[in-house]
N, C-alpha and C positions, 0 to 999 in steps of 0.2 A: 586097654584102650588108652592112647595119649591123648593130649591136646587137642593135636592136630585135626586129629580123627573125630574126635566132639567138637570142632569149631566146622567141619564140614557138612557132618547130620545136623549139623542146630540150625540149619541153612532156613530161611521161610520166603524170602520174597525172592532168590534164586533158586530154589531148591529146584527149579526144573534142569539144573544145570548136572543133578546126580545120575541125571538117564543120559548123560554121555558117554560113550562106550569106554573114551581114555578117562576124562574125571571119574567115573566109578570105577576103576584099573587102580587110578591113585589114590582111591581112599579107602580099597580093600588094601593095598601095602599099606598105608600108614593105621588100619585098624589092625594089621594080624601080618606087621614087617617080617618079609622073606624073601631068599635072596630070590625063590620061584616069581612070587609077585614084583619083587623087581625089575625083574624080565620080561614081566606079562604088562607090568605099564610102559616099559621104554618099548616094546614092541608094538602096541597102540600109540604109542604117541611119535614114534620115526614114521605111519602111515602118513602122518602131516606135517611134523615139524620137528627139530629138534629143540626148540626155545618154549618150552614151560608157559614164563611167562606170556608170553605172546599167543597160546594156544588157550590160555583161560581165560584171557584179555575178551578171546573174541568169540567165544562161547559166551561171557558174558553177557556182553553188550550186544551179541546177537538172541538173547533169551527171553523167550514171550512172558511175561509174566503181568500179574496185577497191576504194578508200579507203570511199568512201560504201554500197555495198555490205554491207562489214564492218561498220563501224560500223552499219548497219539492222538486219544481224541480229544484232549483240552479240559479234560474232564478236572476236577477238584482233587487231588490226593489228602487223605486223610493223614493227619499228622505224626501217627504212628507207624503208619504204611513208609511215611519219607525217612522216619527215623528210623526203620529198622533198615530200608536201602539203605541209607549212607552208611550206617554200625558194617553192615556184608559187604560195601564192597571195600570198606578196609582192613575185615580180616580178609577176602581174598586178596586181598595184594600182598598180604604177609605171607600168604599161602603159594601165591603164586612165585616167592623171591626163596622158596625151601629149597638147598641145595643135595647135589647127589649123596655128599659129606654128612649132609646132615642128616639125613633117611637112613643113610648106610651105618649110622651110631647106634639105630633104632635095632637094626638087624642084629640078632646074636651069634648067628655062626655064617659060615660061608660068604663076606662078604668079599676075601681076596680072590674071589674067581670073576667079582662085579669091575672090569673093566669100562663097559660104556657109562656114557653119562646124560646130564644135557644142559643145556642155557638156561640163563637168568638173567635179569633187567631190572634196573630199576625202573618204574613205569606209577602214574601216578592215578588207579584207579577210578577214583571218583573225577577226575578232570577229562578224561579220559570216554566214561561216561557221559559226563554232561554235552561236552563235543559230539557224541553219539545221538545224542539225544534232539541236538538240533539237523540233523543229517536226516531224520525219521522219513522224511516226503521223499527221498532220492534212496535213501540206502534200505528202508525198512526193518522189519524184528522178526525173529522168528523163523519159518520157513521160506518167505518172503525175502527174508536178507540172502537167505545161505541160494535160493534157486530163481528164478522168473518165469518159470514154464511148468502148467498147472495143470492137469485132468482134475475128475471127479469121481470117486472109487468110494461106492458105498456107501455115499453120502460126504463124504472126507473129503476136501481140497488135498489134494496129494501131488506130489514132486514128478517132474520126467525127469529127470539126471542128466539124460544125454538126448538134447531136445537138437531139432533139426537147426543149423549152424548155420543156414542159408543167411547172408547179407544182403544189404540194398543193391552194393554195387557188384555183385555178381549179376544180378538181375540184367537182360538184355530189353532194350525195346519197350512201350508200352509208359515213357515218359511222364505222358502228361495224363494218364489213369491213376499214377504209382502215385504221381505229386498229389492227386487231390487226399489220398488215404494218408500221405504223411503231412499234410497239413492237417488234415480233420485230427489226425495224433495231436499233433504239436501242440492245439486247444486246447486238446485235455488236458496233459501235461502243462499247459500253461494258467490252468482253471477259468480256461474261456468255454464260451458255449459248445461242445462237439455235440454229433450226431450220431445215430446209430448208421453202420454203416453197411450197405446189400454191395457183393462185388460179383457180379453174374457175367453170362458168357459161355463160349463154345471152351473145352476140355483143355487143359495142358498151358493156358494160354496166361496160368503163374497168377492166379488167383486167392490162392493157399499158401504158396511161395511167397507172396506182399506182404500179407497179413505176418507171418511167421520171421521177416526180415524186418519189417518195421518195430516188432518187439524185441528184435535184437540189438538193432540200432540203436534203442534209446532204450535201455534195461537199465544205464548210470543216468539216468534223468527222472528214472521212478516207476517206468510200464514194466506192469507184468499180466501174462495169459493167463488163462482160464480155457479151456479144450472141453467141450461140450456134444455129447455125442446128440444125436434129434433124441433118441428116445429118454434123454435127461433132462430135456425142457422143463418136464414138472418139477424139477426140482433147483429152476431157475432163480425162481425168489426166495428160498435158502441162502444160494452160494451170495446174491446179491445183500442179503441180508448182513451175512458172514464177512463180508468187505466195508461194509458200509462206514464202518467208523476209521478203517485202512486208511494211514495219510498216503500211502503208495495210490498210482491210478491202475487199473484193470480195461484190458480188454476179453471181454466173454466173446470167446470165437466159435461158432457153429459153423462145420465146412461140411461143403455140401448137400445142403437141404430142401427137401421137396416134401409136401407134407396131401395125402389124399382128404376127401373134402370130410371122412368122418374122425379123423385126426386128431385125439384129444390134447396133444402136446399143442396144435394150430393154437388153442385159446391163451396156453400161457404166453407162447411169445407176444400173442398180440395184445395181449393185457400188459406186459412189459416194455413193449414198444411205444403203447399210449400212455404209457408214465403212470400208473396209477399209483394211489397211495404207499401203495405196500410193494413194489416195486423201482420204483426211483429213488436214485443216489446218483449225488454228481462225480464221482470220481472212478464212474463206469458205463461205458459203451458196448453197443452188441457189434460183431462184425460178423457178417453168415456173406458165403459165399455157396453158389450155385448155378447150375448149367440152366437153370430156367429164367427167366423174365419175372413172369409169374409163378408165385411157389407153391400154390395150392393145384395139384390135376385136376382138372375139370372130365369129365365121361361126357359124352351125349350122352347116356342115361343117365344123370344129374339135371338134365332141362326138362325131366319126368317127374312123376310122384303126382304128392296131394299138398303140396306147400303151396297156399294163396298165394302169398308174396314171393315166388319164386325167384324173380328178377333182381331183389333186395340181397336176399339166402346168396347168390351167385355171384353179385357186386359185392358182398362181405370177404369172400373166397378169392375172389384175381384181387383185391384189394391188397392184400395183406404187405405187399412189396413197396407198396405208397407207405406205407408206415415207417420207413427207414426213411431218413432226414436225409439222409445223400446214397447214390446209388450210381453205383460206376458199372460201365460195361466194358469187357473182354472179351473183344470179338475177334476171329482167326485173321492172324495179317497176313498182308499181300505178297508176292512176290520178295519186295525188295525189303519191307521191314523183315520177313523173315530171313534174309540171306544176311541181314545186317547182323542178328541174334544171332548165326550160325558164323558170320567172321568174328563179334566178339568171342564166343564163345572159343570159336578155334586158338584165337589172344591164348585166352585164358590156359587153355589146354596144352598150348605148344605145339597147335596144330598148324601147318603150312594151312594159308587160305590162296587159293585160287581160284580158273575158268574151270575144272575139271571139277574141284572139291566142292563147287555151285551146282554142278550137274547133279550130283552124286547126292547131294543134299536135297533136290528137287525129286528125286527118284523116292529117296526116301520117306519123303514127305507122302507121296502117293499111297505108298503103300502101308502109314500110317494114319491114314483116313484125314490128308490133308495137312497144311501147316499149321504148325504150333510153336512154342519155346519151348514145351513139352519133347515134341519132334527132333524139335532142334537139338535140343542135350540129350538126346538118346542116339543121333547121329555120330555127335562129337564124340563120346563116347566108345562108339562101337569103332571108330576109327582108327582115335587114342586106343585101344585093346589090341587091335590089328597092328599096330608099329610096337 
């Protein structure tokens, strides 16, 4: 075992940096150099880069650890904690500036068949860091840096990879609905007051599409998702908990949600929506969207039973929608706003817009239970596929 190889296990306040599939590539060669592991780290490391140093740079300073932690939430670092960061990240910078020459010295046999190589830099780790480290409210740490689109698995905030790409301005129609949900953003992101936000209305009509466009739009300004299924409610003040020291802002999104009246998931959101102790944090908002008004079903057998106060029990239940600070409706547009979605759209597609392609457009709507943008981009679509 060299050096090298003991200056990367003695790792403590990066050491999360060794569950990286190329860093543990490069520190099984330099524990047990072969010209096989040669190949097996330039092979992990052409998946992303051919430059070394640039690919530990940001594995670094993208790494969740104790140090970065503290310093997110303002918290105090303990003076060994800062001393042992500063000592790691200037052996990684020695580490990161090892050349292919000099790995290949380490190797004893077959290193004349080692043609590939890769880049190196000088690069100045700790400054490098500290810059990183003021960036923390826009760029984030962790999983947070590397993605912005969240599920919940298991209990786990977990990554989507390849989350839906939708933009603002693909969006057609629906202007002055779309403004109020990216201003109610921009608050957040501004650490001004925002609201939780209800976006309801008839089907198709890009309710799911806002919310999912407005986190793309500003993902370099600090938002990121949260995708919440209804039946994960209860495990609402978790994930909230789990962010709460996050300099990044969150939106915890719930699409489309209807909840019946014996519904135990009902109580958390509404316990979260009235701010309670153990649920409020300012650098996150709910946004649920849904085809209803009111979210709770009501039965005419719900104005039965043996409940005294029945009338209260029921104004508790249609209530639950008054609890969101702002609440936008999508409701199906008219003739002419729809035909407007369907020539953008055509725009965008390369579709000739005409009198005929209006017709044809209205047909389709019919036999799609009416208009929508929903409608609409399943039109263009099927059109675009016909030419």
């Amino acid at each position: 075992m060299n050096m090298y190889s003991v200056a990367f296990k003695s790792l403590t306040v990066f050491r999360g940096i060794l569950a990286d599939e190329t860093i543990a590539a490069f520190v099984k060669l330099l524990s047990d150099p072969t010209a096989e592991k040669y190949g097996g780290f330039l092979y992990s490391l052409y998946e992303h880069t051919d430059n070394f140093t640039a690919y530990l740079l940001k594995i670094v300073t993208e790494d969740e650890n104790t140090f970065m932690r503290r310093l997110a939430a303002f918290e105090e670092v303990p003076e060994h904690i800062e001393k042992a960061a500063k000592h790691e990240l200037e052996i990684l910078q020695k580490l990161s500036q090892l050349t292919p020459d000099e790995i290949k010295r380490l190797i004893p046999y077959g290193t004349e068949l080692l043609k590939a190589g890769w880049k190196t830099e000088k690069v100045d780790f700790t400054a490098a860091y500290t810059e990183r480290m003021s960036e923390l409210s826009t760029k984030g740490f962790g999983i947070f840096a590397k993605y912005h689109t969240f599920t919940l698995k298991n209990g786990k905030i977990v990554p989507i990879k390849n989350p839906d790409p939708q933009t603002l301005s693909q969006l057609s129609g629906y202007a002055l609905e779309r403004g109020k949900v990216v201003n109610n953003t921009l608050a957040l992101l501004n650490g001004k007051p925002a609201a939780n936000v209800l976006l309801y209305g008839d089907a198709g009509t890009g309710k799911s599409s806002t919310v999912k466009a407005v986190v793309n739009e500003y993902r370099d300004m600090g938002l990121r998702l949260i995708e919440l299924k209804k039946q994960q409610l209860e495990e609402l003040p978790v994930v909230i908990d789990k962010i709460a020291k996050n300099p990044l802002k969150f939106i915890i999104f719930v699409d489309d949600i209807s909840f019946s009246s014996d519904d135990d998931s009902f109580s958390t959101l509404k316990a979260v929506l009235e701010g309670s102790v153990a649920t409020k944090t300012a650098n996150a908002v709910i946004y649920a969207t849904s085809n209803r008004r009111h979210l709770v079903k009501e039965r005419f057998s719900d104005r039965d039973g043996d409940d005294i106060h029945a009338g209260d029990t029921r104004e508790e239940l249609i209530s639950l929608s008054e609890r969101f600070g702002l609440k936008v409706a999508f409701l199906k547009p008219n003739k002419e706003i729809y035909l407007e979605i369907v020539r953008k759209l055509a725009e965008e597609y390369g579709v000739e817009f005409n009198d005929e392609l209006c017709i044809k457009a209205e047909a389709f709507a019919l036999r799609r239970n009416g208009r929508s943008g929903r409608a609409a981009k399943h039109f263009i679509e099927s059109i675009k596929a016909e030419m």
